[in-house]
N, C-alpha and C positions, 0 to 999 in steps of 0.2 A: 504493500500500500504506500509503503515511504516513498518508490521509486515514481507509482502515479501522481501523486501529490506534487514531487518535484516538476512532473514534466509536465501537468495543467499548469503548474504555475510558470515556467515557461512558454507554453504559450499564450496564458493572459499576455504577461510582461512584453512579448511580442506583439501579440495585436495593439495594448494599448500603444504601445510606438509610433503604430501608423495613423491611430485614428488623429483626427483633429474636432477637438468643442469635448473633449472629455470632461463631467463635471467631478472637482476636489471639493471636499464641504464636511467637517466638522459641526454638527451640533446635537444638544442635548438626548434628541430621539433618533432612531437609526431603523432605516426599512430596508428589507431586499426586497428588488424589484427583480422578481424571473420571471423571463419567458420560456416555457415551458416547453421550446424548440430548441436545436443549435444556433449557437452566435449568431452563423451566418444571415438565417430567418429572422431572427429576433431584431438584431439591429438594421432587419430590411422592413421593418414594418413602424412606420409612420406614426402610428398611436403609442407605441411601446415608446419612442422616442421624447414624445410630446410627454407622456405622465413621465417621465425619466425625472427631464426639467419642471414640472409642477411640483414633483416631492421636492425637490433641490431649493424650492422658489420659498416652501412652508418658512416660516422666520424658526421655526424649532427642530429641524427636520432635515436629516441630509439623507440620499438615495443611494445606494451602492446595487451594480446590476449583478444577477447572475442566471447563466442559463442551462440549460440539458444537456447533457454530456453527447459528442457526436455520434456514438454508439450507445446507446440505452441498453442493448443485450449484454456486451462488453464491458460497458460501466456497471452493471447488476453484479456480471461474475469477480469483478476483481474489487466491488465494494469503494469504488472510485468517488473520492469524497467534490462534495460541491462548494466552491471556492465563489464568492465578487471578484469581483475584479478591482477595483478603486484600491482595496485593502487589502485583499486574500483573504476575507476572515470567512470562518465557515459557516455555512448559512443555516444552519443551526444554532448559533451565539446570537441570534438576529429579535429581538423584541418582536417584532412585525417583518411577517413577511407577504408579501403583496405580490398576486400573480396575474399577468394580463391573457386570457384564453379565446386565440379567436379562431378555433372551430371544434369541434366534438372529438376528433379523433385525439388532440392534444390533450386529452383527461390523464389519459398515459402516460403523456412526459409529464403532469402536475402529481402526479403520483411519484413514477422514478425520482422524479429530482427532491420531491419532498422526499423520501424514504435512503433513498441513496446519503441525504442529510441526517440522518438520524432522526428526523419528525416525524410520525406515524401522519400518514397520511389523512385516516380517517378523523372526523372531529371526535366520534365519540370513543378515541384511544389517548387520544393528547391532553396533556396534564398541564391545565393555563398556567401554572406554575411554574413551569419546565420550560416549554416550550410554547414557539412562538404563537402571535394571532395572525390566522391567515383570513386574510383579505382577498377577494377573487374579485375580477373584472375583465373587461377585455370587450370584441366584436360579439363574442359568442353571446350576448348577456340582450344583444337586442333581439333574437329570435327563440331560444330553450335555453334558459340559465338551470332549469332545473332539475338537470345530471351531475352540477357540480353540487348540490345539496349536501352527500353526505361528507366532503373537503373542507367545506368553507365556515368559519365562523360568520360571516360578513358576504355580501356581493353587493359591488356599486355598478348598477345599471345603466347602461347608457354611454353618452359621454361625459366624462370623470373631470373635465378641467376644473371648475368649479367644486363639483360634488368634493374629491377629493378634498378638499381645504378643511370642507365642514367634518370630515370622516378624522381627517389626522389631530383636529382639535378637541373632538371626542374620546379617541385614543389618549392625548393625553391629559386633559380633566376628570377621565373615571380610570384609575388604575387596576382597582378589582374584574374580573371578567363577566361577573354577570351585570353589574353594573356597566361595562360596557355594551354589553349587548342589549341592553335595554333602552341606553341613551338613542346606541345607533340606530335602530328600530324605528324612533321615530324621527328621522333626518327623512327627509325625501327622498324617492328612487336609490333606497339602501335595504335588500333583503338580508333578513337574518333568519338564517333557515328554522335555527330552536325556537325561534317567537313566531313566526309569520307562517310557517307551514309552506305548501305548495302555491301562496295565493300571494301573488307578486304588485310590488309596487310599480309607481309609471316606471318609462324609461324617460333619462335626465338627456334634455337637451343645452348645450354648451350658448351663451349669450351669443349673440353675431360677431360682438366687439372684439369677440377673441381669433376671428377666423381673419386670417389663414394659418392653421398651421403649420409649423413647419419644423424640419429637425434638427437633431442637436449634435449630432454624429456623424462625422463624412470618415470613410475606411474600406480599403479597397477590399475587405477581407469579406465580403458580406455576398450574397445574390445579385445584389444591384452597386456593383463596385465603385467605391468612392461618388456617390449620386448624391446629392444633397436634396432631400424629398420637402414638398412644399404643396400646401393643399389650392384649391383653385376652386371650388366648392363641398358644399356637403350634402350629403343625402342627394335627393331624385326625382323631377318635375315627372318622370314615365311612370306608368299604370302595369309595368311586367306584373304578368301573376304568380311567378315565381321564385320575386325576388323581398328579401328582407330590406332592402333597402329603398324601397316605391316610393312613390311621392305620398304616400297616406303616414309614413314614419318621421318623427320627430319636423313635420314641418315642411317635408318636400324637399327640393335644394335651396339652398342658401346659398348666394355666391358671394365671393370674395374678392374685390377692381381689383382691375389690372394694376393699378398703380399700388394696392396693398401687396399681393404675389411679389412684382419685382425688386419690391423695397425688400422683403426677408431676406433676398438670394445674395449670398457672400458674392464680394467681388472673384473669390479665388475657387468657387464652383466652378468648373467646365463642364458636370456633368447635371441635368435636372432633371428630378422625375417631378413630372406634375401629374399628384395624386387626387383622386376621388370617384366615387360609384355614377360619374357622369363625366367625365374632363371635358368631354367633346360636345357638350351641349351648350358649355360657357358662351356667353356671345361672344365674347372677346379673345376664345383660345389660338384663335388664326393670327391677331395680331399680338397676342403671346409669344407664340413659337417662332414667328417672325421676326419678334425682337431679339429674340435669346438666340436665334441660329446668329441673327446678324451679330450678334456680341461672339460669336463665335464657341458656343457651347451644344453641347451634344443634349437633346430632351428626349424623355419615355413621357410618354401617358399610360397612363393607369387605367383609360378606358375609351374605346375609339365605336363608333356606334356610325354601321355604316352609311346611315339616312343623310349623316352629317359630313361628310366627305365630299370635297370639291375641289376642282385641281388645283386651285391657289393653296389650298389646306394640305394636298399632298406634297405639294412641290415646299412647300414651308417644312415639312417632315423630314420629306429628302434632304434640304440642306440641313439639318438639325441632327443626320446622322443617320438616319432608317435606310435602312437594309431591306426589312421583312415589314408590309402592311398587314396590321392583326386587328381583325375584328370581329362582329361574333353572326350567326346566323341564326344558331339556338336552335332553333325545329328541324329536324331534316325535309320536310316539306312546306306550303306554301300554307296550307291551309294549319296545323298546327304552332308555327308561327299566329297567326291571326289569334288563333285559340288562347296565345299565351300574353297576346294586347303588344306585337312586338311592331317595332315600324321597320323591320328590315322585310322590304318587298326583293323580290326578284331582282326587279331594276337597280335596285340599293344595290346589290351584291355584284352582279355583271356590269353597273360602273368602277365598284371596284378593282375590280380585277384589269379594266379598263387603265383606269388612274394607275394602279400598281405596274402594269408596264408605261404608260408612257413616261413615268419617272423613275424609269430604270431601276424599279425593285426588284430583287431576287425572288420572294413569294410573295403570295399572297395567303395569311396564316388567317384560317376562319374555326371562331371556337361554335361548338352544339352539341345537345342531348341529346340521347336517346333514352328509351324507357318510360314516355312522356304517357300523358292519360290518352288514353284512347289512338294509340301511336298502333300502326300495321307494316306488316311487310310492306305495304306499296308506300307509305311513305318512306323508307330506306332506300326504296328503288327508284325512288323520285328525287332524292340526294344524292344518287349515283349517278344518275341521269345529268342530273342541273352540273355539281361537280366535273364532270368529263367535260361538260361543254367551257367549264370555265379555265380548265386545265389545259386548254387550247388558247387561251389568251396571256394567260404564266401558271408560273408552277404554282402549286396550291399543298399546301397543308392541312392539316385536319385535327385540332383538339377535340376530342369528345370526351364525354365525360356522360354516367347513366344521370338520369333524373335524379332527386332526390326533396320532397317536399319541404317545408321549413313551416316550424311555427310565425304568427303572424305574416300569412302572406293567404291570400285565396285562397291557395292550392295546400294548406296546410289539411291534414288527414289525407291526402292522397297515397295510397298504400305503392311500394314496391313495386316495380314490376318484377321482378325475381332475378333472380342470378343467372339460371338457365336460360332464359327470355333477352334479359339486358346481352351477354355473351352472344346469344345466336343472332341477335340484330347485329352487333359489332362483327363477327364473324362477315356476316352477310354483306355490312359494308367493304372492309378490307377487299373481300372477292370482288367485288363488284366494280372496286378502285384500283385494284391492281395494275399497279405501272400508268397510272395515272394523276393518284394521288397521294401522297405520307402520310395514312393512317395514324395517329398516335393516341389512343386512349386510356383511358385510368382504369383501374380495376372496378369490377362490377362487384369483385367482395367486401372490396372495402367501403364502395357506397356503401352499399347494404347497411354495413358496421354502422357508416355516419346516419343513413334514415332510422336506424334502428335510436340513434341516440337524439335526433333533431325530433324525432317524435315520441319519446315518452321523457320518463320523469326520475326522479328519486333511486329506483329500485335499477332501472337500466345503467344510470351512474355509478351505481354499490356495485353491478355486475363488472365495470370494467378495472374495479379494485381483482377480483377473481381475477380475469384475464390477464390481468397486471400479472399477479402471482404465480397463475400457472404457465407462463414463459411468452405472455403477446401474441401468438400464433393468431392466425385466422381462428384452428379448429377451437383454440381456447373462448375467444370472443363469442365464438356462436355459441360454445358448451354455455358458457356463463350468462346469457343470454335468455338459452335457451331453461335451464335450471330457473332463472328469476320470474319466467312468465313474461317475458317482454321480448320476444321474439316476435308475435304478431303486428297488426293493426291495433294501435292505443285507441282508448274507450272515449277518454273528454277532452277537452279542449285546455289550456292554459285558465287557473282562476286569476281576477287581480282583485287589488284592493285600491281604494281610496289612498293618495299620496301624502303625509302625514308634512306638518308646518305649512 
């Protein structure tokens, strides 16, 4: 164990070298903040960045990060301890540890990495006394928070800028633990599982005055290497049915001027992701990327919506650095699209692929489901069809990915389509595209795994405690799954409550 400890500490002491906006901070109270992935994920995602600098900002409060070991099998077996980074200290000496979770499968690294720390994972094995208070948050909290139930002392719903403030000042005015969990209880949009049950407060939306935001960590060591990420709005004026982030959630989009956006961006960025669950809908994203290609910086967006695509928009992209134009299609056919309230028409997509050659992209990368409600073989054959013809204008890729319902969206209880089902469709596609287009899709088991947990509750959460234990496998997940009773189609819907102050 001596020699793993030397050599995570090693490579902390490395990456911090590269990063730049590292925060140093001395005071009274001490959080870890883990993301419940590897580094690389963690410090590529834009929220975990933002609450970084919020805890830093508390006048009593400094933040120290730590993340999931890049092997969780490997870190299990050799009992590989969890370290910050800012200090080394081990993340079990931590008063408060604070974890941001954005999607269902990561229940597993919130487990590993608490347990691999010596913290029992479960709330009802941890001794307030001992060990730390975990605080849970993150993206996952605005569609089913309620698989992290039996983890979390606490979960701050929503977006945390704010919320945050009132939660760390709670923490430290009631020192006892039930007295804290009682004060928290009633803060707004703050679940506490032992008081509130399954019956959830609102989700917290962040003031306007605080957007845009943006991040505190530039390092080449991440997924989105040395990028400096900066939001450009929030939330979502579209009606998708299948998305947690629609214009009915927290307000629709909010945007954020131009003149706010460029003000964040370090002179010594070259590289910018401009993030949010619309980028391309901003009215002013064209003269955005315009400006920054002309400053001579390379830009990503975070989300490209083909309706909105125009050749001054692509040609701004091209000099900005793209290679690959990505966007999404979603339905394999025309009519299922409609079904799902999308505005990528036909026309939307074969202008793309249009645009995409006459500015000398290499592909044209379009994401879509399959497994969707009332989806048939002849919609597969109708995406094989359209596909070839556009495979003749440039090369094309293909994300797919099975369906997967989510709470608070329309399509919330829409069951599975099955493993066997979701496979034979993908199957069906690959054939179909063969030598015409790069297949690449995700596993239909491990949707499953994430539908299994975006729609139930409590007991499907305690299940992936089991799975944890019995070695992560697939068959573990279904056994455990299967054992709890939440293997099917869940019975009700999310309860809430009234939002309390």
């Amino acid at each position: 164990m001596g020699l793993r400890v030397t050599t995570l500490r090693d490579t902390i002491r490395q990456r911090l070298a590269r990063e730049r906006g590292t925060l140093y901070r001395s005071a009274p109270s001490r959080v870890a903040l883990v993301y419940p992935s590897p580094y690389r994920v963690g410090m590529s995602s834009l929220g975990y960045q933002v609450l970084y600098r919020e805890l830093n900002r508390h006048p009593d409060t400094s933040a120290e990060r730590a993340f999931a070991p890049e092997d969780l099998h490997e870190a299990r077996e050799r009992r590989e301890a969890v370290l910050t980074y800012e200090t080394g200290t081990p993340l079990g000496a931590f008063p408060v540890v604070a974890l941001s979770v954005a999607y269902e499968t990561e229940l597993a690294g919130l487990i590993s990495t608490l347990e691999l720390a010596q913290v029992p994972s479960l709330r009802e094995e941890r001794d307030p006394r001992s060990h730390p208070f975990v605080l849970v948050g993150g993206p996952l909290t605005f569609s089913n928070p309620l698989p992290v139930e039996p983890y979390a002392d606490a979960v701050v719903l929503g977006e945390a800028e704010e919320v945050i403030h009132r939660v760390l000042d709670t923490l430290s005015e009631h020192r006892e633990h039930a007295a804290r969990l009682r004060a928290l209880a009633q803060l707004p949009h703050v679940w506490v599982p032992l008081l509130h049950g399954e019956s959830l407060p609102a989700i917290a939306a962040a003031d306007n005055a605080l957007l845009p935001a943006y991040g505190q960590v530039m390092t080449p060591d991440t997924e989105l290497s040395d990028m400096f990420l900066v939001e450009t709005e929030r939330g979502c004026s579209r009606g998708c049915t299948y998305c947690v982030m629609r214009r009915s959630t927290n307000g629709g989009m909010r945007l954020a001027s131009l003149d706010a956006i460029l003000a964040r961006i370090p002179e010594d960025a070259r590289k910018v992701g401009l993030v949010g669950a619309a980028v391309s809908d901003h009215p002013k994203i064209v003269d955005l990327v315009d400006t920054l290609a002309g400053q001579g910086r390379s830009v990503g967006l975070s989300s490209l919506r083909p309706d909105r695509l125009t050749d001054r928009f692509v040609g701004a992209l091209k000099r900005a650095g793209y290679k690959t134009l990505t966007t999404a299609m979603d339905g394999p056919s025309e009519r299922l699209r409609a079904s799902l309230e999308r505005h990528a028409k036909v026309r939307h997509l074969e202008k793309a692929a249009e645009l995409a050659r006459a500015h000398g992209m290499q592909t044209l990368k379009l994401y879509l489901m399959v497994g969707l409600p009332t989806e048939t073989d002849d919609d597969i054959d109708e995406c094989v069809t359209f596909i070839t013809g556009l495979s003749k204008v440039v090369p094309v890729a293909l994300g797919v990915a099975p369906f997967v319902a989510k709470k608070n969206t329309p399509l919330d209880g829409q069951p599975f389509a099955g493993i066997a089902t979701v496979e034979a469709r993908l199957e069906r596609l690959r054939r179909g595209l063969q030598g015409r287009a790069d297949v690449r899709p995700t596993s239909a088991r491990w949707a499953w795994v994430e539908w299994v947990l975006a729609q139930h509750g409590a007991r499907a959460g305690r299940a992936v405690h089991d799975a944890v234990r019995a070695g992560g496998r697939f068959a573990d997940w279904r056994r455990a799954f299967e054992a709890a009773g939440v293997a099917g189609a869940p019975r009700r819907r999310l309860a809430t409550v009234p939002s309390a102050g």
